[in-house]
KOLTIDREN-447297 format. One record per residue (C-alpha): x, y, z. Coordinates in steps of 0.02 Angstrom, whole numbers, plus 50000, padded with zeros to 5 digits. Layout:
BEGIN
XYZ
...
This chain:
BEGIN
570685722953425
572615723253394
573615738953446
574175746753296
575585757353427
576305740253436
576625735053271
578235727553229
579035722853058
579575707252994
581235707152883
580925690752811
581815681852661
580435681152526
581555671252424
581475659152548
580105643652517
580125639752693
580065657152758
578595660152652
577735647152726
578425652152886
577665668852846
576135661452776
575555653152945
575995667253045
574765676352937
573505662852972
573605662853159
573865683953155
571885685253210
572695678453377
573955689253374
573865704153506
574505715953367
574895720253191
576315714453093
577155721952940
578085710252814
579595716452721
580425704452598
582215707152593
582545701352403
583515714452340
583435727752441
585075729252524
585185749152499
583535751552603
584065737052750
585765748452766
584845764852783
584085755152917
585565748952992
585445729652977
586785722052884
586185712452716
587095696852738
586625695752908
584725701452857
584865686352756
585515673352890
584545679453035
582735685153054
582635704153120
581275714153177
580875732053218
580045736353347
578835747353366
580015758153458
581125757453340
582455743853406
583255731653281
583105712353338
583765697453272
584145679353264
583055670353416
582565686653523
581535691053370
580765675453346
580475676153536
579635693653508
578765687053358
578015671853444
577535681153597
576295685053496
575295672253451
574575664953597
574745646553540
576735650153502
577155659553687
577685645753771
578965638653634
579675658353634
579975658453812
580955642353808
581965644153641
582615657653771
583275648053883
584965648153949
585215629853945
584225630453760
584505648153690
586245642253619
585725625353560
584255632153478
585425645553411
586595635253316
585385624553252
584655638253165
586075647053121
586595627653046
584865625452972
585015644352879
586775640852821
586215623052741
584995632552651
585815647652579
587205635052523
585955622852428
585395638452348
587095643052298
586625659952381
588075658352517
């Protein structure tokens, strides 16, 4: 039985096709997971994501997380925390962290997110 103590939230991009599905599979595997996980689309609400203290551009080009005490993650350490998770993901989180991979893996992402906002015209 997950550990509700542990739950973390997701600031995703719900406006996102991919991170839908992204979100979507997660949700799939989450009986795996070792514990809950809130979703919060970011879609207009850039008021609430300051009061939080994440940035809403960079809420938009990088994944964050809370924690469930209360730190603010982003970019690859939250998709590390994120994939920790799910026992079938742990060992791709532990070496997207890296040092030889962590910054490779980083701008690809960053590259990948980029591409996408633009073809959206939302960048």
């Amino acid at each position: 039985m997950p550990n509700t103590q542990d739950k973390i939230i997701v600031y995703y991009d719900g406006a996102c096709p991919r991170c839908r599905r992204d979100r979507k599979n997660y949700e799939q595997l989450d009986p795996e997971a070792d514990t809950p996980v809130e979703w919060f689309d970011i879609t207009g609400r850039d008021r609430e994501l300051i009061e939080l203290g994440i940035d809403p551009r960079k809420a938009l080009t990088e994944l964050h997380i809370r924690t469930a005490d209360g730190r603010i993650l982003s970019e690859l350490e939250a998709y590390r925390v994120l994939m920790a998770r799910i026992p079938r993901y742990k060992l791709l989180g532990f070496i997207i962290g890296l040092p030889l991979i962590r910054p490779v893996a980083s701008r690809l992402y960053h590259w990948w997110v980029t591409r996408r906002l633009r073809k959206q015209g939302r960048l």
